[in-house]
N, C-alpha and C positions, 0 to 999 in steps of 0.2 A: 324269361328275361334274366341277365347275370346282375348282380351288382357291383359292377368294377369299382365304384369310389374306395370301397374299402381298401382296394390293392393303391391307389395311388401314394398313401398316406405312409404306409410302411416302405416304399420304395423310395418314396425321399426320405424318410428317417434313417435309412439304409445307407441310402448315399453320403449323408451327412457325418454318419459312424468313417466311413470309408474314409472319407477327405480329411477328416480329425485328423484316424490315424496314421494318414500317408505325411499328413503337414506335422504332427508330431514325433514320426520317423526321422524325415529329412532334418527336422531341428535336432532331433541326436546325433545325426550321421553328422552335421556338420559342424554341434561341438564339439564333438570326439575325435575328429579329425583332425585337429589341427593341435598340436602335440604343446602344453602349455610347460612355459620354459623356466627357471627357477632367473629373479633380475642379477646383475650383476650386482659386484658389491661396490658400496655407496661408500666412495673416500672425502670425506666433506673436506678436507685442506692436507693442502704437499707441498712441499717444497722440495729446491732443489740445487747445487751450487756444483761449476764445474771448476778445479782448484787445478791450475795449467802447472806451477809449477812452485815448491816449496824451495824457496831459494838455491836453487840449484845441486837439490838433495838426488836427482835421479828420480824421485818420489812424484813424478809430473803425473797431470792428466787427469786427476780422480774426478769420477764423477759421482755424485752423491743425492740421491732420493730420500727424502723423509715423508714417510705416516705421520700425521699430526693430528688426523680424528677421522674416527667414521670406522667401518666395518675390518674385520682384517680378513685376508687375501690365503688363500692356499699359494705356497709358490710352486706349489706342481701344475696351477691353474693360469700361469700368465707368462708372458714372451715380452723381451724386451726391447723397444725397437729405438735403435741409435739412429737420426738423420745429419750425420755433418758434409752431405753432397754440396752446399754451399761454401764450405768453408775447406777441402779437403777432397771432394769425389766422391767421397762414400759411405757409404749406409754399413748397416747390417743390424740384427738380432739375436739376442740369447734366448736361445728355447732350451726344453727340457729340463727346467731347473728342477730343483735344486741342484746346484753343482755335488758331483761328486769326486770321492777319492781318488786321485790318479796317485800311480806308482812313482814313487820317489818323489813327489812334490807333493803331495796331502791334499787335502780341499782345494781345488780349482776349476778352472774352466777346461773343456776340452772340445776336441772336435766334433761332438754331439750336443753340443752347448750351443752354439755359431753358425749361424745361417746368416751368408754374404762370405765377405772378406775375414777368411781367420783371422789373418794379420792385425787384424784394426782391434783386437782386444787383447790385451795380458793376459796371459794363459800359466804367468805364474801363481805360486800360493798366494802371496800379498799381493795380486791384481783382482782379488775380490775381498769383501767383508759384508758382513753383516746378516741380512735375514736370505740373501740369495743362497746362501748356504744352510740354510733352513727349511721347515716344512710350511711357516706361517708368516705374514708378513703385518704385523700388529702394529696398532698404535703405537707411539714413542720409539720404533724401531725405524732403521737405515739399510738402504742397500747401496752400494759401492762397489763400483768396477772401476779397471783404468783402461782406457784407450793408448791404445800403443804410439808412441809417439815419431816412433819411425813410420809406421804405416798413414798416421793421419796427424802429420806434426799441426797445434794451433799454437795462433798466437793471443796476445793478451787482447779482448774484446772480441773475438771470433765466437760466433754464436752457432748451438748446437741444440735440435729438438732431442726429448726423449719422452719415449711414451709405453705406458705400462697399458698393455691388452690384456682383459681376461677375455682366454681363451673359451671355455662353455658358452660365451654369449658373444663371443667378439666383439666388446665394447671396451674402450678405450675407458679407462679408470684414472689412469693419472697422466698428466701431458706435462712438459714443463721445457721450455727455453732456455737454456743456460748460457749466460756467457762467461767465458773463460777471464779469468781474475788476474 
């Protein structure tokens, strides 16, 4: 006569190794799987002012972004998205920044810069300032572009969004309504 009891014992101790290891596989396979992503960066306060026209200096149109606190920004890491379809037809975006060098004009925007309507931004030197021309966009710092006033003439109280994306997370960091002064 055999004594099988003894075999039962080890073959569910057996089994139970097995299941461990399979239910402690799958829980790596599926932390590891999902690829953890560094958060955006955190602008605790922005502001923002669109200045249509300086008494009739030509100098129209600027719009103007302020850092007021919170993390600073790579500008190689963000895209800026102009919405004046309400007040004008048209959108568009500055990618690629930091602006660079163009021949015979210095620091400016250019057609690597503009996704939409070229037209609708100043692609002169003085149609940009501040950290858009930079690597970093820090506390107490300003970015300023102008909106070309042929392309997208406003008037006073014409309201315009702007919103700064970081790109690596596509999260929307700064957003701001501006109406035109």
């Amino acid at each position: 006569m055999k004594n099988e009891k003894a075999i039962s014992p080890v073959v569910g101790i057996l089994l139970m190794i097995a299941i461990t290891l399979l239910l402690g596989v799958t829980l790596i396979f599926f932390a590891t799987a999902f690829e953890m992503q560094e958060p955006a960066p955190f602008v605790a306060h922005s502001s923002g002012e669109l200045v249509r026209d300086v008494y009739g200096s030509g100098d129209d149109q600027k719009v103007y972004l302020y850092h007021e606190g919170g993390d600073s920004i790579n500008v190689s890491d963000i895209e800026i998205v102009v919405d004046a379809t309400e007040v004008c037809g048209e959108s568009g975006k500055l990618i690629n920044l930091p602006a660079a060098n163009v021949a015979y004009v210095g620091v400016a925007l250019c057609s690597e810069n503009i996704e939409g309507n070229e037209n609708m931004f100043d692609k002169s030197s003085d149609g940009i300032a501040g950290a858009i021309k930079e690597s970093e966009f820090s506390t107490g710092e300003l970015i300023m572009f102008r909106i070309n006033s042929g392309a997208c003439p406003l008037n006073k109280g014409d309201q315009i969004t702007v919103k700064i994306i970081h790109t690596p997370t596509n999260t929307v960091v700064i957003e701001e309504t501006l109406t035109a002064s």
